[in-house]
C-alpha positions in Angstrom: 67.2 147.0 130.6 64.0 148.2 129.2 64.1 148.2 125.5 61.1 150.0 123.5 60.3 151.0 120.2 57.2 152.9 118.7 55.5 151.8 115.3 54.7 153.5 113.2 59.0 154.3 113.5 58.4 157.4 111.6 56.7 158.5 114.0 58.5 159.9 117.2 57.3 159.5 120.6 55.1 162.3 122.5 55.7 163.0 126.4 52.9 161.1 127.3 54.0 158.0 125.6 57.1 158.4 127.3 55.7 159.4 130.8 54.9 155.7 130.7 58.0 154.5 129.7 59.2 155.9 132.4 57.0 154.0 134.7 58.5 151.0 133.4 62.3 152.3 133.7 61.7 153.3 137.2 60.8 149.5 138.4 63.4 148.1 136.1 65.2 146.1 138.6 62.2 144.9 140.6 60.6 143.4 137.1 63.1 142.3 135.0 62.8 139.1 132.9 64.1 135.9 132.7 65.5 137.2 136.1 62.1 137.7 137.6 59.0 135.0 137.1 56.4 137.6 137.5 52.5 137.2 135.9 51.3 140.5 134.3 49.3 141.5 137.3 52.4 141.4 139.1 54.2 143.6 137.3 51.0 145.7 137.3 51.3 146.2 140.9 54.9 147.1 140.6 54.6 150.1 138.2 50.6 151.2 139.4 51.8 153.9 141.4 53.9 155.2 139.1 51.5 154.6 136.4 48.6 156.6 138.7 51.4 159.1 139.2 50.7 160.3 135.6 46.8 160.0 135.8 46.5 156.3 134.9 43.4 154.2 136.0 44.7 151.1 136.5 43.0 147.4 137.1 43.4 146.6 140.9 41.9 143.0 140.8 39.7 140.3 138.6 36.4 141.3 139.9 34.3 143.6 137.5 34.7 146.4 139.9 38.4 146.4 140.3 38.6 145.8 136.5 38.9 149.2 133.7 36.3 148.8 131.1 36.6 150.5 127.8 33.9 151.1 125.4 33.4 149.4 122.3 30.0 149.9 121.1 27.2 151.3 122.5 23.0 151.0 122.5 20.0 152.8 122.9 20.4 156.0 125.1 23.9 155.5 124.9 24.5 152.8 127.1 27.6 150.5 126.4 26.3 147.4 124.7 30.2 145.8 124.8 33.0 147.0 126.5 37.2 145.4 126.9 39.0 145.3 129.9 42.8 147.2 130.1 45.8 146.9 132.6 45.4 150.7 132.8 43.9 153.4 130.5 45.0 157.6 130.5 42.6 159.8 131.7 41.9 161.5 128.5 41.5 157.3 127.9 43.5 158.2 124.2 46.2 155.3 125.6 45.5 151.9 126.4 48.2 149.6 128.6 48.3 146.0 128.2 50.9 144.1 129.7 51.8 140.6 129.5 53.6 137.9 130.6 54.1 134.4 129.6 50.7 134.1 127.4 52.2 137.0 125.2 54.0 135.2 121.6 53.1 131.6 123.1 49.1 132.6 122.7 49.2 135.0 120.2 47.8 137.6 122.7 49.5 140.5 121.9 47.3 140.0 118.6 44.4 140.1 120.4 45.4 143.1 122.8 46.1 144.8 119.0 42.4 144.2 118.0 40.9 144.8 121.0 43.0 148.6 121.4 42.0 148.8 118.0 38.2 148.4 118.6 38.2 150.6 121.8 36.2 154.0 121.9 38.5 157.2 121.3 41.8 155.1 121.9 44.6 156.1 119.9 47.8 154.5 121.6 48.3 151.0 122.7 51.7 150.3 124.9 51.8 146.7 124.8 54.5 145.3 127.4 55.8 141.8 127.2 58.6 140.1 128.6 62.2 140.1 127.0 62.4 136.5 127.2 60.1 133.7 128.1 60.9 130.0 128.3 63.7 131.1 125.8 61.4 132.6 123.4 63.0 136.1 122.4 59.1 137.4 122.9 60.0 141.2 122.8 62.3 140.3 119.6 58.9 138.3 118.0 56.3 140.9 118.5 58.6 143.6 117.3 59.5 141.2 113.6 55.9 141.0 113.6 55.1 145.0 114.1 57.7 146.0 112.4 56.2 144.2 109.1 52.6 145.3 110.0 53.9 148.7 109.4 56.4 148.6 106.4 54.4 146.1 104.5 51.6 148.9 104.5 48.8 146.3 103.6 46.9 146.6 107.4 45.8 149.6 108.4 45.4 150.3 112.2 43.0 153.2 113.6 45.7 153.7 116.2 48.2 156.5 116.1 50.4 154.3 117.1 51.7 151.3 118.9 54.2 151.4 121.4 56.4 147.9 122.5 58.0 147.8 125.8 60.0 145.0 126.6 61.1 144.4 130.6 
């Protein structure tokens, strides 16, 4: 089953958080893990239209044009100077969707999807979806130990509103 939980947890979630939940809950079956060996962009594909449903722009390929880029900083006559890619971004672009698959604990790169929602212009949610399990790493169980001290420990203070974990 999907399992998610939202940090800060004193913090509840709002209906747009769990619009995309919902995306996920929908396409359950079709993307669950170990079950399924899917890469991220597979399970992209899966839950886009459900995702677009609820105003998403999501990535539709690796070329720059297929790709959603989200300001970072910007230069003279406010062009962007450096921008990040997402898996799909709201329209208000206030939440950012990464989603991961096997690179997610075993790379660190739900650290670096953290930094770089953290850096992006007017983003104040980042829905980070990993796998359940990969290669017997519990990687939904890792990245919420390592959230779930972020937040109590206090000592790291995100610009985000919040962080939501899905795990499929």
């Amino acid at each position: 089953m999907i399992r998610f939980q939202f940090f800060p947890r004193s913090q509840g979630i709002t209906k747009e958080i769990q619009a995309v939940i919902s995306c996920f809950e929908i396409e359950y079956q079709n993307i669950k893990s170990p079950e399924f060996n899917l890469s991220s962009n597979d399970v992209l594909e899966v839950v886009r239209p459900h995702l677009e449903k609820i105003d998403f722009t999501c990535e539709t390929g690796k070329t720059a044009a297929k790709k959603i880029s989200v300001p970072v900083l910007f230069g003279y006559d406010n062009k962007i100077d450096k921008a990040f890619n997402a898996d799909a971004v709201s329209a208000d672009g206030k939440i950012v969707v990464e989603i991961e698959a096997g690179r997610a604990t075993e790379n660190n790169q739900f650290l670096k999807d953290i930094f770089q929602a953290c850096m992006m212009f007017e983003v104040e949610y980042l829905v980070n979806v990993v796998r359940n399990v990969y290669r017997k790493h519990k990687d939904f169980e890792i990245i919420h130990t390592f959230l779930e001290t972020l937040y109590i420990s206090n000592r790291l203070h995100l610009p985000l509103k919040g962080i939501l974990l899905i795990g499929y």
